[in-house]
C-alpha positions in Angstrom: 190.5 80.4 181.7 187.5 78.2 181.3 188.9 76.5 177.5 191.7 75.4 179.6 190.2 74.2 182.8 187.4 72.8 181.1 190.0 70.6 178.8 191.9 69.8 182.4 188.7 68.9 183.6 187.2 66.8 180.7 190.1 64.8 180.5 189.9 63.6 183.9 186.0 63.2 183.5 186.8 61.0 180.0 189.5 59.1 182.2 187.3 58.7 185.2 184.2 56.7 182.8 187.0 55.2 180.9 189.0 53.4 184.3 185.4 53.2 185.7 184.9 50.1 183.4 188.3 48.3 183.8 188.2 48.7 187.4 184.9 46.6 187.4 186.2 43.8 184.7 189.7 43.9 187.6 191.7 45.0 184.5 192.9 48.3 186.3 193.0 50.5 189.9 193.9 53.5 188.8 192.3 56.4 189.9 192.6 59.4 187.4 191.0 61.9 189.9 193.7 61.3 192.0 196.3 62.7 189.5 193.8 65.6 189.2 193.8 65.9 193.1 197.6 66.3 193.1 197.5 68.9 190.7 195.4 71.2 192.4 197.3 70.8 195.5 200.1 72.3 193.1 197.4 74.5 192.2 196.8 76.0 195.7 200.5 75.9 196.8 200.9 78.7 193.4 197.9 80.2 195.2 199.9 81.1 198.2 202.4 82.8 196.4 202.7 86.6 195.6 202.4 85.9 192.2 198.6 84.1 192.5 195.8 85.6 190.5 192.1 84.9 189.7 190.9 82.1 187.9 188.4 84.6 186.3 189.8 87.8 185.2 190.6 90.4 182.0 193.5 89.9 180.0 194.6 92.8 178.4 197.4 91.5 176.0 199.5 88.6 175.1 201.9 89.3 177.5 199.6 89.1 180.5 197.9 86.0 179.0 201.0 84.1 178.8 201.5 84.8 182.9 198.7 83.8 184.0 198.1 80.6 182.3 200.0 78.1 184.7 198.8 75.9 187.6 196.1 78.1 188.9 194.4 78.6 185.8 194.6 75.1 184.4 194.1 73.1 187.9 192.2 75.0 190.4 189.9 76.2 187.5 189.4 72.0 186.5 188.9 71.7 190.3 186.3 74.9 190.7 184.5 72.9 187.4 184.5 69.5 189.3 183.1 71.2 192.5 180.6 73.0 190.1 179.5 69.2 189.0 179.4 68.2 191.7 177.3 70.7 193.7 174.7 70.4 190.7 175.2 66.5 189.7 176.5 64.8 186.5 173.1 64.6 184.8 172.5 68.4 185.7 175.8 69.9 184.8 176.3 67.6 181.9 172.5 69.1 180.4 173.9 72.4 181.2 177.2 72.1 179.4 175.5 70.7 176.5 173.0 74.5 176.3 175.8 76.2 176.8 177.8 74.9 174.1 174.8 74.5 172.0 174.3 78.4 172.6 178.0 79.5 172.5 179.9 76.9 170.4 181.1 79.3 167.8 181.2 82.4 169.5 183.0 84.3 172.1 181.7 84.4 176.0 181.7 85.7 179.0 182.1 84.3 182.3 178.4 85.4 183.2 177.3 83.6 179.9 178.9 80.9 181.5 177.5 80.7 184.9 174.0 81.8 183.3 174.0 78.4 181.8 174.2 76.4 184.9 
């Protein structure tokens, strides 16, 4: 879950400095957390449903993995990594990303190893 959420959520981040800039030169209004926002409302509305899952969980085979990689897993997990950002600030989270990848980059994880890290 947390290569795709994180991707989700990067992009937005990336988008976010990027528009940050042309909003102050007047060159744009676009807000690309609110696309985000609208996604996770998609997100939670899958959440309701009897099909809803964990973010977080063990896949056992290809055939699970390919269920559970939709709306939840994409757009509440990009929206659990925002709230994680946010709860520890940029600077904080953005230091901790950087040991984590520093420390995991070419390896497989855990979510432990992941939480750990912030």
């Amino acid at each position: 879950w947390l290569n795709e959420s994180f991707a989700e959520f990067i992009s937005h981040y990336c988008q976010e400095k990027i528009y940050q800039r042309l909003i102050e030169k007047g060159v744009s209004h676009i807000n690309p957390w609110a696309n985000n926002h609208a996604r996770k409302d998609r997100a939670y509305t899958e959440d309701q449903q009897f099909t809803t899952h964990p973010i977080a969980g063990e896949v056992r085979d290809t055939d699970e993995a390919k269920a559970i990689f939709d709306g939840i897993t994409y757009n509440k997990g990009a929206a659990t990594l925002r709230q994680l950002m946010a709860l520890m600030g940029d600077k904080a989270f953005g230091t901790a990303l950087g040991s984590y990848f520093k420390k995991y980059g070419w390896g497989n994880t855990t979510l432990n190893d992941f939480i750990g890290s912030l």
